[in-house]
C-alpha positions, 0 to 999 in steps of 0.5 A, spaced: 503 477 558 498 482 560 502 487 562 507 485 555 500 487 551 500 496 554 506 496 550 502 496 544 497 502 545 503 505 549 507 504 542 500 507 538 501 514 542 507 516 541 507 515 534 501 519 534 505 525 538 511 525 534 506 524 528 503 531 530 509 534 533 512 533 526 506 537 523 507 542 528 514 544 526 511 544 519 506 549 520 511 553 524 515 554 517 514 560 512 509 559 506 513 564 502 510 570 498 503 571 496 503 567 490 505 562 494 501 561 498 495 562 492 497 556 490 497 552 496 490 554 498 488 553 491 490 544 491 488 545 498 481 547 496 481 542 490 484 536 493 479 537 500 473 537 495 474 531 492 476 527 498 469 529 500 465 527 493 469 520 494 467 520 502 460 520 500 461 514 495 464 509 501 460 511 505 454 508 502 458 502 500 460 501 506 453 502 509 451 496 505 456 492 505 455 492 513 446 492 512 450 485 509 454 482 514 449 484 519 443 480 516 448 474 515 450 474 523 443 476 526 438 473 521 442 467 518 447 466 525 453 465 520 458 470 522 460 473 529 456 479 531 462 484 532 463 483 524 460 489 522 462 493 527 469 492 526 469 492 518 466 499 519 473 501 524 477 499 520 474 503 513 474 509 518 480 508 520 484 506 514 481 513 511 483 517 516 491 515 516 489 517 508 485 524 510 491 526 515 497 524 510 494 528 505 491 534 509 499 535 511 501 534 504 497 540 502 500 545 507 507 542 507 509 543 498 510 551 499 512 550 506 518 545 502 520 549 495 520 556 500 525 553 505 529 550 499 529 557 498 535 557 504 537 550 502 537 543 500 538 540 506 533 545 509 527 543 504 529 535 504 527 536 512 522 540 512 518 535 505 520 528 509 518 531 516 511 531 513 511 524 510 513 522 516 506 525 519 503 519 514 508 514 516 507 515 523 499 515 523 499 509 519 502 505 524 499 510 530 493 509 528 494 501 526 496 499 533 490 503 535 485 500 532 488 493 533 489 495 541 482 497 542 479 491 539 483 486 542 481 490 550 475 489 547 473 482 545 477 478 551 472 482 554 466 480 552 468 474 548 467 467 552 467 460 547 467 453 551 474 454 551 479 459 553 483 457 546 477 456 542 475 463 545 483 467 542 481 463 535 475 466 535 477 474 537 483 473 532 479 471 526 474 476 528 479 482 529 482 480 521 474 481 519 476 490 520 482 488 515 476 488 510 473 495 512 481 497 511 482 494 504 475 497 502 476 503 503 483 503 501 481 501 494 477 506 492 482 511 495 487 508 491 482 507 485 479 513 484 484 517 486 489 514 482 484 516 475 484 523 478 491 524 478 493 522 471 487 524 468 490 530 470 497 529 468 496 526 462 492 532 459 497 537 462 503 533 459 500 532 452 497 538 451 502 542 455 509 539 454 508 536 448 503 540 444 505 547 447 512 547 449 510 549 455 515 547 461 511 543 466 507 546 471 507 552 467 501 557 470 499 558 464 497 550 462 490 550 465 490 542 467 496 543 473 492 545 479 489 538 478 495 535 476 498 537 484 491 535 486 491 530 484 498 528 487 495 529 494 489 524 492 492 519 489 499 518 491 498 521 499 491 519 501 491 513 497 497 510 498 496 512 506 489 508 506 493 502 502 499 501 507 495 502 513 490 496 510 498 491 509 500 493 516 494 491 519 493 485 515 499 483 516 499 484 524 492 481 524 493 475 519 499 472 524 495 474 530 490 469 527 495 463 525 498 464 532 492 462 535 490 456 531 498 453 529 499 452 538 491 451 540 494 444 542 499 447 546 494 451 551 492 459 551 499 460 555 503 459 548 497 461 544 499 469 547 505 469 546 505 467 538 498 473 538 503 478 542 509 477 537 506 480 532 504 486 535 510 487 539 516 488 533 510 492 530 510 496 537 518 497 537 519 500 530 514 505 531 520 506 536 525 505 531 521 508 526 522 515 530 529 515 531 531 513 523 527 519 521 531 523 525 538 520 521 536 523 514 539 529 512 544 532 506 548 537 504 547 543 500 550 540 492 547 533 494 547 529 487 541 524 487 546 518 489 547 522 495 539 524 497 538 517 497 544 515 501 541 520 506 534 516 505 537 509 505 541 511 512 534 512 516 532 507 513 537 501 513 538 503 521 531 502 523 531 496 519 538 493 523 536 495 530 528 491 529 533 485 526 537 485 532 531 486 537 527 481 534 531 476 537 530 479 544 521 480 543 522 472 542 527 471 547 522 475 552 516 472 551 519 465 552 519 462 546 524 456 549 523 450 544 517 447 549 510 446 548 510 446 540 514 452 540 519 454 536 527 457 539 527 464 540 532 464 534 527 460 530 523 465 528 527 472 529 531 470 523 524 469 519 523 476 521 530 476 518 527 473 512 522 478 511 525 484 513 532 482 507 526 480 501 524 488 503 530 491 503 532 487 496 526 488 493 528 496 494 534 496 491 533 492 485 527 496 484 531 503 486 536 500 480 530 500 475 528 506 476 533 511 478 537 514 472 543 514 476 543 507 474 544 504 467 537 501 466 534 508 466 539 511 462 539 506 457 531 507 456 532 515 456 537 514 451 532 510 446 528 516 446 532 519 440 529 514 436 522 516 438 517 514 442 515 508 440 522 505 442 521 508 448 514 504 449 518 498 448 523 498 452 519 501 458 515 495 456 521 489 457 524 493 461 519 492 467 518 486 464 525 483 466 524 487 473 520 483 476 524 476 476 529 477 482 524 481 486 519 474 485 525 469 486 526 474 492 520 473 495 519 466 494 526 464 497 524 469 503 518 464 504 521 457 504 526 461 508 521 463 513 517 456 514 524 453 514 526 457 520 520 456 522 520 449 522 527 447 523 527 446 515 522 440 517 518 441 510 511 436 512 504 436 514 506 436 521 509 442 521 504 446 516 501 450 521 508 453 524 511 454 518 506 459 515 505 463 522 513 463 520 511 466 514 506 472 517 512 473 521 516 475 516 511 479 513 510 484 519 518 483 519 518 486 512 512 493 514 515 493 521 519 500 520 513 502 515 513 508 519 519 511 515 518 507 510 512 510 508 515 516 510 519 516 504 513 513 500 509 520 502 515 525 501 515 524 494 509 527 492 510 533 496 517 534 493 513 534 487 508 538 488 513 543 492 516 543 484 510 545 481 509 551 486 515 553 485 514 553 477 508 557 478 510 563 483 515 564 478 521 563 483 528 563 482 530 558 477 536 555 482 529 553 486 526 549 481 532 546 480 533 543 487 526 541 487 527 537 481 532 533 484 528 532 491 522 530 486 527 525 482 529 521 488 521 522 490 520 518 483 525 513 486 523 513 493 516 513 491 517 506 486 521 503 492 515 505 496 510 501 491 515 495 490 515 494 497 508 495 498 507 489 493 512 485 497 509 486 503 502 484 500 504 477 497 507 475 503 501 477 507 496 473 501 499 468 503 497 468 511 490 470 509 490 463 504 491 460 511 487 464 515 481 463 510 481 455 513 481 457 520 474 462 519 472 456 514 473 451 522 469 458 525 464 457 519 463 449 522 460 452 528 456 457 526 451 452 523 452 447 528 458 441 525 461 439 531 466 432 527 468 432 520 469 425 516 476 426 513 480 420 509 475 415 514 477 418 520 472 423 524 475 429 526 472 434 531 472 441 528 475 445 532 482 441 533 482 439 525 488 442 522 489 446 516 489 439 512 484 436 515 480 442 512 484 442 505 482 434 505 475 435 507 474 439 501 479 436 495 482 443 495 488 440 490 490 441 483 487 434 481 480 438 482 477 443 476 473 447 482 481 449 485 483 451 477 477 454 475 478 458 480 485 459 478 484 461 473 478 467 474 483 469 480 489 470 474 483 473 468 481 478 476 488 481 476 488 483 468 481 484 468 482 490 473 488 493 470 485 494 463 479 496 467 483 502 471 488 504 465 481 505 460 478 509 466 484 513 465 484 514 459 477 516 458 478 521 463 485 523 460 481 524 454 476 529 457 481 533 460 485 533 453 478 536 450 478 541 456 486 544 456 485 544 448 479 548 448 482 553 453 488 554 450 483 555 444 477 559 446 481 564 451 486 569 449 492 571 451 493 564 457 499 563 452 501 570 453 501 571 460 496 575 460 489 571 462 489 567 467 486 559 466 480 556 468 483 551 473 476 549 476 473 546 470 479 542 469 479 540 477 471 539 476 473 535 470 478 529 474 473 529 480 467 528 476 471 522 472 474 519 478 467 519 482 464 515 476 469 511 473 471 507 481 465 504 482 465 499 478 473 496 479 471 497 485 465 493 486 467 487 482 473 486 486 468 485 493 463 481 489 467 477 485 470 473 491 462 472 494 460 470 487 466 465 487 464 462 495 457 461 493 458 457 485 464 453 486 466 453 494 471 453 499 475 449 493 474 455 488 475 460 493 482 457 494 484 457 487 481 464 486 486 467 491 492 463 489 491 465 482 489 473 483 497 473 488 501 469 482 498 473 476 497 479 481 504 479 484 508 479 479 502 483 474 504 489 479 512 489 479 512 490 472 507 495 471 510 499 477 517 499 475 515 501 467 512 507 469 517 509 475 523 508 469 519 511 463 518 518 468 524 517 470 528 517 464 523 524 463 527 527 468 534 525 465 533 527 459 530 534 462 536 535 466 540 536 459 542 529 457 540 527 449 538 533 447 535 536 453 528 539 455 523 541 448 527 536 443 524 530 440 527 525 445 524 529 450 518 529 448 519 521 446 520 521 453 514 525 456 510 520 451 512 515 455 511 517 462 504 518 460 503 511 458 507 510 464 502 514 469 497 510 471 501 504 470 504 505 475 500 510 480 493 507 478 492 499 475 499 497 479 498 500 486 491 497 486 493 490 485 496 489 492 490 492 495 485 487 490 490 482 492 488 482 499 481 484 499 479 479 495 482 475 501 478 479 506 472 478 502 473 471 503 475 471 509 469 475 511 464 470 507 466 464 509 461 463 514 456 463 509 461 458 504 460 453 509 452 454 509 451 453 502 457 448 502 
């Protein structure tokens, strides 16, 4: 078992080289002309600027956010003494996978549209090659982080019991989770209001106003609409998927040590290893997938994402199949409250299935080579108001077959799990079934994430390629790399989600087991259950839920509810109207420029991009904080008012709303941008008609939809967990 384990830092390392190789060939490449080159280093200069702002606001967050659980384990003795140090690891880490996807990001878009220049499949290979360097760190430095904190509490951990000793490491090492949800949030927060304040100006002033292309060197906003794709759609996501894989690893790690305690510390490894070894094998298979992707020159759109879905699809068939032989390798044989083997590689199946569903029905919405997106683009010949309405329905409709999706993978996953034995009895087993499915569907997210990345290079290659004044055959080709990024992207996001709401789920169960943690913390050894007096460590998960009536019939559970759905819409309209304030100042901005400076429309003066990328910094600096907060003190406020119970309700009701809350927001603004670029291409009148115009007023209602409110409830969803989770401790002190 012990030697089984090295796999998993050996995994870490050799997605960390390739994810360095990958960045080394990048550089190698040509940046092209001089112009180029200017215009790399000025969203370069910008996008480091406000990393650097943001980094300063997380640090003293996470100061006292770590002040907190240091007085709450060393001064009231309710948490385990680790948990400041972990939490402060995994907000390290979890910035860092974002700092380096960015980093790269920034010197790979020039590098893309001059080796477009020779050829489309040369452009393709150099911007996907350079998501995989964030694909590759995420799950390298994931593994990392779990690796050196699982070497380190079995080294200085000792319970009474070798069983109670692997429950308390696994509930300890999910503590880090909340430092990498933390801090992912304020990425994805402010670096979502950083982009599409910049965006939204720049279109309506620009494309709607001036009938200026976009991108247009002469539109002031455009520097920070590029910079902002960095920090919003690269640090921001790579901070988001890094929290969803370790959650997911860590939150199945947790349930495996609690669901066989009975079964003696043998069988609790091998459900602890589990997890961290089908992570370990696709890292493998990640690589190799990456290697897959390539097209021809004169590829349509069907094409590159045939060439994307090749890598993918492979790296997902090879850990379906390998999945069996981790399980059979570990000895799961059916004995000592163990599973088959088969059992629980087809709840792998499961999950790996729901993601591949939920990628293809959200590539259907959004990619205009399918009907619903060209239906949309078509309703912009009527204007916008009817492109705003069926945008709205159409996101809406889009998020029926990836729920249904995720709710048959999950009794698929617990049936599986279970030998479709639905009862209390096999309650345990089924939900470490359900995690499983959930490190099963972000088990290839080395590639999938690399699909995710690639888009806002490809994007932001186009904007170069605009403002270097290039042949217009190579802004053509990067228009069709920055459509498929558009869909990539949205799958990416759809994936997100359901990684998310499968990983909640094992949180909710993960959130009993630190409740028992709780227990002995303050020194409570038996519970009185139903007349029967359980020890505390043996109770199971509804021996808790009974002690604390956490059942519908209780008000504390649907308050809670019902606080947990208000949180989902809450946040949302928080984020969306922080956008649009700060969309507000930048319109302001770009008009007075276009106004008060002679000649930017003539070509003859250079715009004032600093004050525009001031502006996005600034606004975005500002208006994160409060969003952000409310998300970490919400679930402590909820813990220390209503309990365990209300907490259980809060996080039921933050995933349903939450879940399907997203979906819509991401698929609405995948199509309305997307229906943008189909009419751009020369459908319905093409680009300055009225449909086109139609079509942009939808993409900016459509931009913080799906790259700000949307992208950040799956973090919300599963920070609020963490927080609780964290918290717990000091719930059962005060209940």
């Amino acid at each position: 078992m012990t030697n089984l384990f090295y796999l998993v830092p050996a995994a870490s390392v050799v997605a960390l080289f390739f994810a360095w190789w990958f960045f080394h060939q990048m550089m190698k490449e040509e940046e092209g002309t001089p112009t180029m080159k200017e215009i790399a280093q000025y969203v370069r200069e910008g996008a480091m600027a406000y990393l650097k702002q943001q980094y300063k606001v997380v640090i003293i967050v996470f100061a006292v956010l770590a002040a907190l659980f240091a007085v709450l384990a060393y001064g009231f003795g309710v948490q385990n003494p680790w948990v400041p140090f972990a939490f402060l690891t995994g907000g390290f880490f979890s910035g860092l996978a974002g700092f380096v996807g960015m980093k790269t990001a920034t010197y790979a878009s020039g590098r893309t549209a001059n080796a477009t220049m020779r050829s489309l499949n040369a452009g393709l290979k150099v911007a996907f090659r350079s998501g995989a360097v964030m694909g590759l760190t995420v799950v390298g430095l994931g593994l990392l982080d779990i690796s050196i904190w699982w070497i380190i509490l079995r080294t200085f951990v000792h319970e009474a019991s070798d069983a109670q000793t692997l429950v308390v490491i696994t509930t300890t090492m999910l503590t880090f989770g909340m430092g990498a949800s933390t801090q992912a949030l304020f990425a994805r927060v402010g670096g979502g209001i950083y982009t599409k304040a910049a965006d939204v100006g720049a279109d309506i002033v620009g494309k709607v106003e001036q009938d200026i292309p976009e991108d247009d060197p002469r539109n002031p906003a455009t520097i920070a609409d590029n910079v902002g794709d960095n920090v919003g759609d690269v640090a921001g996501m790579g901070a988001d998927l890094y929290e969803s894989y370790c959650g997911s690893i860590l939150a199945t790690m947790a349930l495996g040590a609690s669901a066989f305690f009975q079964a003696g510390t043998d069988v609790q490894l091998k459900a602890i290893l589990a997890p961290m070894m089908i992570a370990a094998i696709g890292v493998v298979l990640s690589i190799l997938g990456i290697y897959v992707v390539r097209t021809k020159e004169g590829a349509t759109l069907k094409d590159l994402l045939g060439s994307l879905s090749r890598g993918t699809n492979l790296a997902a068939v090879l850990i379906a199949v390998l999945s069996f032989g981790v399980f059979y390798v570990l000895g799961f044989d059916g004995q000592n409250g163990l599973p088959q083997w088969w059992q629980l590689a087809l709840s792998v199946l499961s999950g790996l299935l729901a993601g591949v569903i939920i990628g293809k029905v959200t590539e259907y919405y959004t990619s205009h080579s399918y009907k619903p997106t060209r239906k949309l683009a078509e309703s912009a010949q009527t204007g916008s108001a009817t492109v705003i309405i069926n945008g709205v329905g159409l996101g809406m409709r889009s998020s029926a077959v990836p729920v249904i999706t995720i709710a048959v993978a999950i009794l698929l996953a617990y049936g599986f799990a279970t030998g479709f034995h639905f009862s209390t009895d096999t309650l345990s087993l089924g939900l470490y079934g359900i995690s499983i499915a959930a490190v099963g569907m972000l088990s290839t997210l080395g590639i999938t994430l690399a699909t995710d990345a690639y888009g806002p290079i490809a994007d932001n290659a186009g904007g170069n390629a605009q403002m270097s004044e290039l042949d217009p055959s190579v802004r053509e080709k990067t228009d069709i790399l920055d459509s498929l990024g558009n869909t990539t992207a949205a799958t990416g996001k759809g994936f997100a989600i359901g990684s998310a709401a499968l990983t909640a789920l094992a949180l909710l169960a993960s959130y009993i087991e630190e409740l028992k943690i709780g227990f002995s913390h303050i020194g409570k050894t038996v519970l009185e259950v139903g007349g029967r007096t359980v020890e505390t460590v043996s109770a199971s998960i509804t021996d808790i839920v009974e002690y604390y009536d956490i059942t519908l019939m209780n008000p504390l559970v649907l308050v809670g509810v019902f606080i947990g759905s208000m949180m989902a819409f809450l946040f949302c309209g928080l984020t969306m109207n922080a956008v649009g304030r700060a969309a507000e100042k930048m319109v302001v901005e770009v008009r007075r420029q276009f106004r008060e400076i002679p000649g930017i429309l003539e070509g003859k003066q250079r715009p004032d991009y600093t004050s525009c990328v001031r502006i996005s910094t600034k606004a975005a600096q500002h208006e994160m904080i409060f969003p952000s907060l409310l998300a970490i003190i919400v679930p402590m406020l909820v813990g220390v008012i209503l309990g365990p119970a209300g907490v259980i309700g809060l996080l039921a009701g933050g995933l349903g709303a939450g879940f399907v809350l997203a979906i819509f927001l991401a698929n609405s603004g995948g199509a309305w941008d997307n229906a943008k670029k189909y009419v751009e291409e020369g459908n319905f009148g093409g680009k300055n008609s009225s449909s086109h115009h139609a079509t942009v007023v939808g993409d900016t209602v459509g931009d913080p939809f799906k790259d700000t409110s949307g992208p950040s409830l799956n973090i919300l969803i599963k920070l609020m967990s963490m927080v609780s989770i964290v918290m717990a401790g000091l719930t059962v002190m005060l209940h």
